[in-house]
Z-matrix of the N, CA and C atoms (Angstrom, degrees):
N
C 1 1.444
C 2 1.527 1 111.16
N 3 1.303 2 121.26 1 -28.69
C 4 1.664 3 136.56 2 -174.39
C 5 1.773 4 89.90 3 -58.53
N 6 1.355 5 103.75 4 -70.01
C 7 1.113 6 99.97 5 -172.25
C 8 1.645 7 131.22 6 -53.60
N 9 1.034 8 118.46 7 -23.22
C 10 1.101 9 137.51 8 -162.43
C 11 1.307 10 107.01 9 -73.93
N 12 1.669 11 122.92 10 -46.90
C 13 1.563 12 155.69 11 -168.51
C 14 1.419 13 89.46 12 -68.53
N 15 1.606 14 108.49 13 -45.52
C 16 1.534 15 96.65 14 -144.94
C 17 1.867 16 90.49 15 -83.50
N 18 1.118 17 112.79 16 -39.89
C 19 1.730 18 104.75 17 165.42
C 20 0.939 19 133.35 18 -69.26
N 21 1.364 20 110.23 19 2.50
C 22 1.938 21 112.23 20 158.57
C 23 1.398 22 101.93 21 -97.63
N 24 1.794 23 128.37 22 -8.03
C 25 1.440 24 98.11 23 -176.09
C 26 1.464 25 91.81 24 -109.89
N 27 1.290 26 136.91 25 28.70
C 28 1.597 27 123.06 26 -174.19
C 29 2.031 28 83.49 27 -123.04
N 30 1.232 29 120.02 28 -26.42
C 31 1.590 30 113.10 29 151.39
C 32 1.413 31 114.50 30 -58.66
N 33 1.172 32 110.80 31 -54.90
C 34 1.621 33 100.53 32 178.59
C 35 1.360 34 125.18 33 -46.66
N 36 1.735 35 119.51 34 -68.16
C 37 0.893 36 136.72 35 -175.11
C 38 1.680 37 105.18 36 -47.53
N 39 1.764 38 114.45 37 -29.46
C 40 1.197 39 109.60 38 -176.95
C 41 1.359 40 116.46 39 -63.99
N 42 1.838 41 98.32 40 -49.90
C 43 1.587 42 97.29 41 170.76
C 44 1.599 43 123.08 42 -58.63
N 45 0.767 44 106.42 43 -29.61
C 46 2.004 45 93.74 44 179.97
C 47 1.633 46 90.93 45 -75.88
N 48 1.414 47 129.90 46 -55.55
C 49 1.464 48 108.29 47 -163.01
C 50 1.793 49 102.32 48 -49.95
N 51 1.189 50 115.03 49 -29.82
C 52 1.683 51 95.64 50 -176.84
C 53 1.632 52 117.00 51 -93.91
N 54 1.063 53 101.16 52 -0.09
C 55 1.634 54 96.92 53 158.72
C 56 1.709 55 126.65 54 -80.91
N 57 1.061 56 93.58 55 -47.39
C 58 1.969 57 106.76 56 144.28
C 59 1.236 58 125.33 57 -52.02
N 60 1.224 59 136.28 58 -18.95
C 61 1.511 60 143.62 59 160.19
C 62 1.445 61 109.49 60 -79.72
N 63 1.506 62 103.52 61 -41.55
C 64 1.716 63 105.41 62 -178.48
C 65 1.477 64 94.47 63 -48.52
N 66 1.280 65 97.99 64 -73.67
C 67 1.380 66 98.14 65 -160.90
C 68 1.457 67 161.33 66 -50.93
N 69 1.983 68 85.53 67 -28.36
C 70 1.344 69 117.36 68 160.71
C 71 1.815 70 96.73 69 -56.58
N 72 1.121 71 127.08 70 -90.64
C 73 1.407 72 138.70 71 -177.12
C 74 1.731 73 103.73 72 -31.98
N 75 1.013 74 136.41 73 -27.38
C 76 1.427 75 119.45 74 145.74
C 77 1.335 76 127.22 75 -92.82
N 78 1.303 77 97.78 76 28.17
C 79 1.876 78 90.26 77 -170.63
C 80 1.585 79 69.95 78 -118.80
N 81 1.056 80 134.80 79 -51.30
C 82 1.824 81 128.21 80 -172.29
C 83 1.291 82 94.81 81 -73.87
N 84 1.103 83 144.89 82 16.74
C 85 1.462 84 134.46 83 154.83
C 86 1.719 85 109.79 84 -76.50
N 87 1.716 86 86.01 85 -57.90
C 88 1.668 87 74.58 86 -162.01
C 89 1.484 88 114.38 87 -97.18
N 90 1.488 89 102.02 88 46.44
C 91 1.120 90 106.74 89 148.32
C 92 1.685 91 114.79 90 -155.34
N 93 1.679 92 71.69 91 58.49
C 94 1.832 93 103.65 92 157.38
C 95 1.851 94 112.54 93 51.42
N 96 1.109 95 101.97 94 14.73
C 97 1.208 96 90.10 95 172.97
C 98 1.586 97 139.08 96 -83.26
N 99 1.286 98 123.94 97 150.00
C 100 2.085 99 106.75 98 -131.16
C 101 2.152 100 85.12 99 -97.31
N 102 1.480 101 107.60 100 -11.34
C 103 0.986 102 110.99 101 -176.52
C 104 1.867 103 133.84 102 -165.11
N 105 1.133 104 132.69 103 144.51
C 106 1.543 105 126.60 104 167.93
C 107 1.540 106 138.68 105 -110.73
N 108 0.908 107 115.28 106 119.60
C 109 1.791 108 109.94 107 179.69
C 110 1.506 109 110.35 108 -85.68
N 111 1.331 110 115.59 109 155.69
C 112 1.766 111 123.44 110 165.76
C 113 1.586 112 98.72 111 -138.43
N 114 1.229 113 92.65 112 157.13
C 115 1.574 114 93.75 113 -171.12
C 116 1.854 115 95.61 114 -134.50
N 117 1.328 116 119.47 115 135.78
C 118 1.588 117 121.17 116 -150.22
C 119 1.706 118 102.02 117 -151.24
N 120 1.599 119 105.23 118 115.52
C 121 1.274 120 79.79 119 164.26
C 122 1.623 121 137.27 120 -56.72
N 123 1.697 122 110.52 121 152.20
C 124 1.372 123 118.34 122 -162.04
C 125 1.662 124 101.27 123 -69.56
N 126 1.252 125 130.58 124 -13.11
C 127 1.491 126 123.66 125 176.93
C 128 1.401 127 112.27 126 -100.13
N 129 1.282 128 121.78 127 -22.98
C 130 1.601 129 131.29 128 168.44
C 131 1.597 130 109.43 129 -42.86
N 132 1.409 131 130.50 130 51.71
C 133 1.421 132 125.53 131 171.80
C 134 1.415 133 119.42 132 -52.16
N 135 1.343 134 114.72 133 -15.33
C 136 1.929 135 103.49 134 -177.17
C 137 1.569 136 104.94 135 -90.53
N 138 1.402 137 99.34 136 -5.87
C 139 1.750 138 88.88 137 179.58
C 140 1.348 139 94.23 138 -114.28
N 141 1.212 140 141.56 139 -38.56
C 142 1.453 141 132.58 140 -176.75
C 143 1.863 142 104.77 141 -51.01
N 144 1.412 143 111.62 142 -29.66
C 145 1.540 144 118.92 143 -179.94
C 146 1.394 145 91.88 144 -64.30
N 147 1.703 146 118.99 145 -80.20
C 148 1.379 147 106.82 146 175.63
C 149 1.298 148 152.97 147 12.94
N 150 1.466 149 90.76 148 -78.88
C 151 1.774 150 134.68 149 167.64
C 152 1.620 151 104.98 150 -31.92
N 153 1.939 152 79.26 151 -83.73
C 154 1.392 153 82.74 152 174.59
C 155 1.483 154 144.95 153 -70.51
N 156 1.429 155 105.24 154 11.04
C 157 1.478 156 111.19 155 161.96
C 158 1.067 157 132.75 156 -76.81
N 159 1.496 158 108.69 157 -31.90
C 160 1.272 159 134.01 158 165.75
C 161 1.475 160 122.31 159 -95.17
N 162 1.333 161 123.18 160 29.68
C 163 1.287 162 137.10 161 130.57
C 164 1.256 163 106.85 162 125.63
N 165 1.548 164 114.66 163 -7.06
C 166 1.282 165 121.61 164 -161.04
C 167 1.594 166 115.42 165 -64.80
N 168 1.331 167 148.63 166 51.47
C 169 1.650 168 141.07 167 -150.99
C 170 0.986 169 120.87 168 -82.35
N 171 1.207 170 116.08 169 -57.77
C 172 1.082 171 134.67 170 -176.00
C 173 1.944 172 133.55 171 -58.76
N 174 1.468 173 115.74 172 110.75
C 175 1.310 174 107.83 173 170.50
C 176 1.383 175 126.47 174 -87.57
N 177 1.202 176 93.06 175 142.55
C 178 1.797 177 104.55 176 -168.20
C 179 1.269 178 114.05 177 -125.15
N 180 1.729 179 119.10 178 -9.84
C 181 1.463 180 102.69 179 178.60
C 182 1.616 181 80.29 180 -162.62
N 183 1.299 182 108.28 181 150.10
C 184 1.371 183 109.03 182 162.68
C 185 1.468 184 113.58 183 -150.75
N 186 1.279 185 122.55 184 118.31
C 187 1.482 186 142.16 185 -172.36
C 188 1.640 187 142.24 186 -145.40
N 189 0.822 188 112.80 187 -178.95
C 190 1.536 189 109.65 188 -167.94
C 191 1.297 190 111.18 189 -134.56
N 192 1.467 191 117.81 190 129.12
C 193 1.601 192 127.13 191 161.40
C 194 1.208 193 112.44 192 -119.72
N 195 1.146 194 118.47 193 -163.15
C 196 2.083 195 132.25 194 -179.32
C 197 1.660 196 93.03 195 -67.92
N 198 1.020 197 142.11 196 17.44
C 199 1.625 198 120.68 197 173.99
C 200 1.569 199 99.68 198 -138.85
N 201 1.165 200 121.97 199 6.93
C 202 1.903 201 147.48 200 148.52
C 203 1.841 202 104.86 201 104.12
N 204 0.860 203 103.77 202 -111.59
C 205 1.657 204 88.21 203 -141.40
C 206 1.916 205 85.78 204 -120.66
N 207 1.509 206 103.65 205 145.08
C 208 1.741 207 113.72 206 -163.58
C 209 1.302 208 94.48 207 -145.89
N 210 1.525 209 105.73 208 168.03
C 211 1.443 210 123.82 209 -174.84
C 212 1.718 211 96.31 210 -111.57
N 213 1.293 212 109.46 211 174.90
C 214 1.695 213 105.79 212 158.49
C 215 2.211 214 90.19 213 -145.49
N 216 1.427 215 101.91 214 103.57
C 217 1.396 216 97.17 215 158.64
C 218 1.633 217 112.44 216 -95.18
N 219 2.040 218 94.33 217 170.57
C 220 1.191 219 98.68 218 -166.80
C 221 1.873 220 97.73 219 -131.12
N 222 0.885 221 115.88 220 158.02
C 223 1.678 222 137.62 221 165.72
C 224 1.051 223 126.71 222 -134.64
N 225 1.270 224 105.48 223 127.99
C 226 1.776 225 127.23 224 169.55
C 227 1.590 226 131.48 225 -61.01
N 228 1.481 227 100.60 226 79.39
C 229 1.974 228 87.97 227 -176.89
C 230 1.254 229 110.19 228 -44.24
């Protein structure tokens, strides 16, 4: 049952993180902006899936600070 909870709340959490993506990406629409970056850690695969569902593909920078090593994708309004 543990398990079970915990894959209905990492679906959940998925759905709100992409309703918050919706929105950002229409909120930088209408105010014309030609484009958006996110920056994700490089081992974070459930959000890099995310990302890139929502259009995000493209890598544009990839680097490392004190919390280890991240991507920065980009999308086309």
């Amino acid at each position: 049952m543990i398990c079970m909870k915990n894959l209905q709340m990492k679906k959940y959490l998925n759905f709100i993180g992409g309703i918050i993506i919706d929105y950002l990406i229409d909120y930088a629409k209408r105010l014309n902006y030609e484009e958006m970056s996110i920056g994700v850690d490089i081992d974070n695969l459930i959000a890099r899936h995310l990302y890139e569902k929502k259009g995000f593909a493209n890598v544009i920078f990839e680097g490392e600070d004190e919390y280890g090593k991240y991507v920065k994708l980009i999308r086309k309004l």
